[in-house]
C-alpha positions in Angstrom: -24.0 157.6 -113.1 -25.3 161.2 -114.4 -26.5 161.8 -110.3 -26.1 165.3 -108.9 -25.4 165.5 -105.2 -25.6 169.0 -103.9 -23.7 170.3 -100.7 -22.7 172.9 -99.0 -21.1 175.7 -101.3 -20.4 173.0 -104.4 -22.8 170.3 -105.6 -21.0 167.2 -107.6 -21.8 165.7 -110.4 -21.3 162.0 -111.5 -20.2 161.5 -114.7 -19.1 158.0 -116.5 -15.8 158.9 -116.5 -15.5 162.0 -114.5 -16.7 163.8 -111.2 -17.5 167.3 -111.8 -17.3 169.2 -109.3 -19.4 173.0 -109.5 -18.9 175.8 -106.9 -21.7 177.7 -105.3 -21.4 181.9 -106.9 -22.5 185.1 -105.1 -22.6 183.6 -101.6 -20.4 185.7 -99.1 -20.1 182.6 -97.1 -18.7 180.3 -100.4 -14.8 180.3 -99.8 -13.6 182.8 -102.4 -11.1 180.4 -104.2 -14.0 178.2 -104.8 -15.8 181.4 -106.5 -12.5 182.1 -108.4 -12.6 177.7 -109.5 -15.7 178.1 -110.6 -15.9 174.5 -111.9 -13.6 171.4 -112.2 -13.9 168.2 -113.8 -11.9 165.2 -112.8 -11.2 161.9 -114.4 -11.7 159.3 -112.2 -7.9 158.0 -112.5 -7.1 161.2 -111.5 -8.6 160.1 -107.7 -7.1 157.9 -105.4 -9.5 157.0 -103.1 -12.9 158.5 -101.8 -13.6 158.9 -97.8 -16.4 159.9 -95.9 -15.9 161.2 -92.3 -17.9 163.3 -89.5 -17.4 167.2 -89.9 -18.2 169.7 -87.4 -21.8 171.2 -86.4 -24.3 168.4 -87.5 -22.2 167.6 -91.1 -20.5 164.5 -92.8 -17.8 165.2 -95.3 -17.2 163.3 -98.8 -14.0 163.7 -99.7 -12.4 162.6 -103.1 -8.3 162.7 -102.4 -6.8 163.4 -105.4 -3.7 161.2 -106.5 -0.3 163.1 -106.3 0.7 164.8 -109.2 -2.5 164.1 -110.8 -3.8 168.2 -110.0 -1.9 171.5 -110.1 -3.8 173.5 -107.9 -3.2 171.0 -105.5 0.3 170.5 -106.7 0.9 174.1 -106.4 -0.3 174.1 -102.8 1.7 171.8 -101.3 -0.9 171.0 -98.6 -1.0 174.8 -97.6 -5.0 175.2 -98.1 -6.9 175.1 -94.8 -9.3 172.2 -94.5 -12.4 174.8 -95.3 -10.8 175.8 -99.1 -10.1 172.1 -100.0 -12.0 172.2 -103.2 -12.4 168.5 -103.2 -14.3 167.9 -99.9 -18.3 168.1 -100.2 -19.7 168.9 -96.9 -23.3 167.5 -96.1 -26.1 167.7 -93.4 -25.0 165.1 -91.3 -29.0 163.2 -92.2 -27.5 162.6 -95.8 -25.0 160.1 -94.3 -26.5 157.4 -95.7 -27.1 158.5 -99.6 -23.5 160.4 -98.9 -22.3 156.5 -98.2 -23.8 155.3 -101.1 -22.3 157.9 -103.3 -18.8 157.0 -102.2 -19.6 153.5 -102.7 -20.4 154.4 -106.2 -17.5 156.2 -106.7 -14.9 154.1 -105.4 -15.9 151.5 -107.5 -15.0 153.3 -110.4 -11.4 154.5 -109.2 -8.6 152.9 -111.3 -7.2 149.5 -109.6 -4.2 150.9 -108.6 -6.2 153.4 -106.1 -5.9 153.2 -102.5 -7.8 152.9 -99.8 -7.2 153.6 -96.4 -7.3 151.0 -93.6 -10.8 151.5 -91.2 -12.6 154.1 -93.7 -15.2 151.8 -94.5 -17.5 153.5 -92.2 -18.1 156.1 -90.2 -16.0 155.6 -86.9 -13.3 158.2 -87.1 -13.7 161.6 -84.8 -15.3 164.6 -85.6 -13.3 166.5 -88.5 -10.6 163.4 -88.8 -11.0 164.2 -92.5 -7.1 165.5 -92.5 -7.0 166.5 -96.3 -4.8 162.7 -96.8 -5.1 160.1 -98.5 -7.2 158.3 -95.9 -9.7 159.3 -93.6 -9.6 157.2 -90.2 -6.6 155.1 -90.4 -3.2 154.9 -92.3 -3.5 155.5 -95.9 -2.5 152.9 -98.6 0.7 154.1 -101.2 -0.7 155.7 -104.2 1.2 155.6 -107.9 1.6 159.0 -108.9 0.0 160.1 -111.5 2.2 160.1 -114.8 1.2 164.1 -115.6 -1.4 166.6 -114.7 -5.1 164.9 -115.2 -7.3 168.1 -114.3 -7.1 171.2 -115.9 -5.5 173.5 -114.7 -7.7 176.9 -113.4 -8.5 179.5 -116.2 -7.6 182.8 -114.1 -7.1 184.9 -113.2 -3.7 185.3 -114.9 -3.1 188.6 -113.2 -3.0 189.9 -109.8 -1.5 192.3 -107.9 1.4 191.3 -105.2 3.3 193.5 -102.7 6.1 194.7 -104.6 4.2 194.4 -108.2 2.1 193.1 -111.2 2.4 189.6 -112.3 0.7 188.6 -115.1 0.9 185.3 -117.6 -0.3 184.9 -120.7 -1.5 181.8 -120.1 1.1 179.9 -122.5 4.2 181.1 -122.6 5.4 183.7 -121.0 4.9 185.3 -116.9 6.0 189.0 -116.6 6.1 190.7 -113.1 6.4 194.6 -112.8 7.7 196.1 -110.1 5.6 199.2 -107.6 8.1 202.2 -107.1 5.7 201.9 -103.3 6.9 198.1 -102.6 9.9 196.8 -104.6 13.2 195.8 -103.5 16.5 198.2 -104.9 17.7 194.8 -105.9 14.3 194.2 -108.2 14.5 197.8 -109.5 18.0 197.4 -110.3 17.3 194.2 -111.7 14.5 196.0 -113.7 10.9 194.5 -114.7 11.1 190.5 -115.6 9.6 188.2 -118.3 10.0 184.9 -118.0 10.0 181.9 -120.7 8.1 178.8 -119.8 10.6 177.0 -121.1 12.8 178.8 -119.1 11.6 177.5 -115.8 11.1 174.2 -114.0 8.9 174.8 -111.2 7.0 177.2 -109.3 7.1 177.9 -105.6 3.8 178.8 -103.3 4.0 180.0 -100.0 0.4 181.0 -98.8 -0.3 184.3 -97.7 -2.1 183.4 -95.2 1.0 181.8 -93.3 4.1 184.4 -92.6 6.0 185.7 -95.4 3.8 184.5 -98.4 5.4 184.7 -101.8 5.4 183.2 -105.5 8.7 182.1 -107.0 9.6 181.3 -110.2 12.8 178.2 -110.3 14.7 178.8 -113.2 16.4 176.0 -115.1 19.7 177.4 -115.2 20.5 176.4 -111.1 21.9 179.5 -110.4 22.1 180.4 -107.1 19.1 182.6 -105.8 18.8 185.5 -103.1 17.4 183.6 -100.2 14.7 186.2 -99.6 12.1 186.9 -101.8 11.8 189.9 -101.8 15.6 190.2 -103.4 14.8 187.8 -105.8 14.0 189.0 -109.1 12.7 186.3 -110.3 9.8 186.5 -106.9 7.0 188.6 -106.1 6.1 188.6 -102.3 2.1 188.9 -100.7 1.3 190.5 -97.7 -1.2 193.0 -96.1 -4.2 191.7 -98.3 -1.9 191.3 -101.7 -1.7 187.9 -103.4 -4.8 186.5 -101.6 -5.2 182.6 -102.5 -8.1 182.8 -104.7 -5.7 184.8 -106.8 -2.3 183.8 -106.5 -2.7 180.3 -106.2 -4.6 179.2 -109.2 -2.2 181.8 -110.8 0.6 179.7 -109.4 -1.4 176.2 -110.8 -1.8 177.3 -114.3 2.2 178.7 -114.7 3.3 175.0 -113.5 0.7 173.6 -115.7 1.9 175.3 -118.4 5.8 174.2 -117.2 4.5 170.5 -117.5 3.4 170.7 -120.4 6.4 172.3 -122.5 8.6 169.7 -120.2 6.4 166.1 -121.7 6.3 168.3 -125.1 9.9 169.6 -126.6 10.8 171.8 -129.0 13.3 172.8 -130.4 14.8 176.4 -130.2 17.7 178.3 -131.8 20.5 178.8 -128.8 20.9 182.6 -127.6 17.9 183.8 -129.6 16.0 186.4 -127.2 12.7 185.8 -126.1 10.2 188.2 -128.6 9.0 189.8 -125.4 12.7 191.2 -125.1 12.7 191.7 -128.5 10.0 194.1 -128.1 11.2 198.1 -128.6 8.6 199.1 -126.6 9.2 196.8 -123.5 13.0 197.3 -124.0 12.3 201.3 -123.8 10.3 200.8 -120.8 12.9 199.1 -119.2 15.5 201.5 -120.2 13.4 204.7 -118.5 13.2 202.4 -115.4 17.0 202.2 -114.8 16.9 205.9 -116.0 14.9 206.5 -112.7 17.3 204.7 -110.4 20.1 206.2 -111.7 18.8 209.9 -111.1 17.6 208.4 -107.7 21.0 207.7 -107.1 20.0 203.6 -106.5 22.9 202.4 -109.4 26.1 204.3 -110.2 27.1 205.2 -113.8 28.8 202.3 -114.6 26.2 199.9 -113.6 23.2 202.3 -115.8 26.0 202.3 -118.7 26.5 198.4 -118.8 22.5 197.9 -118.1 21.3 199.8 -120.9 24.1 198.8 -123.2 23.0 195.1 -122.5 18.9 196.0 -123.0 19.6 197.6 -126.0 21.7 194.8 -127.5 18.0 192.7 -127.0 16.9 194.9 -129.8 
């Protein structure tokens, strides 16, 4: 198609094979997740169906629904993002109905055969702002096939922000570290000492907004061992809160570490049992996490025996 259709804070693009959508930058008004997104292209069997619905104040709404499994932002969000930071709606003036119409025409008839529609979206008939973030718009929505893996890229960054009771950071590939704040950390994380975490080490990730009560990020380890039910004992969790972990930060943070869990899943390889990961190989980070539990010992937060057997076991990574 090669048309550009430009709406409020994102403008779309149609490709042959693609719909890119491009955020609008340097507008205090623009969501600030859709600042952080910058861009994203999708692949048109990455879309289930296409809808277009009244919004509020004088607007129509295009809104490409995204086939489950098919993104990891949206993966990651579990239906968590409010209506206004759903990066695939495109909200118009509502006099561009009719080329808005058109465009979804277009693009629905370049959705995979498998796509689904939903019953009465044809036209415009459903109530103001009955685009619900489903599959449908006005009516019940028609069972999509999954999507076989992740069809959108996941976001780029940041890999890095800071959380309540830390640091996390990922490296993008292979590895997601979180460092704990002396200010914010549970005993049980300081005791625990700072984490770094294999990707192949985990099978999902866990998003609770920040904007809803008790937001948090959680790594799920493949082992199954039983977890502290409160993330903020959980070593292997970093929790939000007064302005920490804001969504345009710690979601596509959260997107890009399942990603990148996806990806070592649909490609194995193989690796020697009981070798340490090279992070924990590392003298320096082994060090760092030997002065840590040197601090909770003198702060009287671990008895002797448990600083003995810790550093014993940190320096046997060496």
């Amino acid at each position: 198609m090669g048309d550009v259709l430009a709406g409020i804070h994102a403008t779309w693009e149609f490709e042959s094979d693609a719909l890119v959508i491009r955020f609008e930058r340097g507008n205090r008004n623009t969501p600030k997740l859709f600042s952080a997104l910058r861009e994203r292209r999708v692949p048109h069997e990455a879309l289930a169906s296409v809808t277009l619905t009244p919004g509020k104040r004088g607007t129509v709404v295009l809104h490409a629904v995204p086939r489950p499994g098919a993104d990891p932002l949206m993966e990651a969000a579990a239906g968590q993002l409010k209506e206004a930071c759903d990066p695939y709606r495109l909200v118009l003036p509502a006099d561009r109905e009719t080329l808005a119409e058109y465009y979804r025409d277009e693009l629905r008839a370049l959705l995979p055969a498998d796509a689904g529609l939903a019953d009465g979206a044809e036209g415009m008939e459903g109530m103001e702002g009955a685009d619900d973030g489903g599959t449908g718009g006005a009516g019940d929505a028609v069972a999509v096939r999954p999507a076989d893996g992740f069809l959108v890229a996941a976001p780029s960054g940041p890999l890095s922000f800071k959380t309540y009771d830390g640091r996390a950071s990922f490296d993008g590939m292979s590895e997601v570290a979180f460092r704990w704040s002396w200010t914010g950390a549970s005993s049980e994380k300081w005791k625990a000492g700072d984490q770094t975490f294999s990707v192949r080490e985990l099978s999902g990730v866990e998003w609770r907004s920040p904007e809803i009560l008790d937001g948090y990020l959680r790594l799920v380890p493949r082992d199954g061992v039983a977890r502290p039910a409160q993330p903020d004992r959980d070593p292997a969790s970093v929790v939000f809160g007064l302005g920490y972990g804001p969504v345009h930060e710690s979601l596509p943070f959260a997107a890009a570490v399942l990603a990148a869990i996806r990806g070592k899943e649909r490609v194995p390889v193989a690796v020697a049992a009981g070798v340490p990961d090279a992070a924990r190989r590392d003298p320096g980070a082994v060090a760092e996490r030997i002065r840590h539990l040197g601090d909770l010992h003198r702060a009287g937060l671990v008895t002797d025996e448990e600083f003995s057997a810790k550093k014993a076991e940190l320096l046997a990574e060496l």
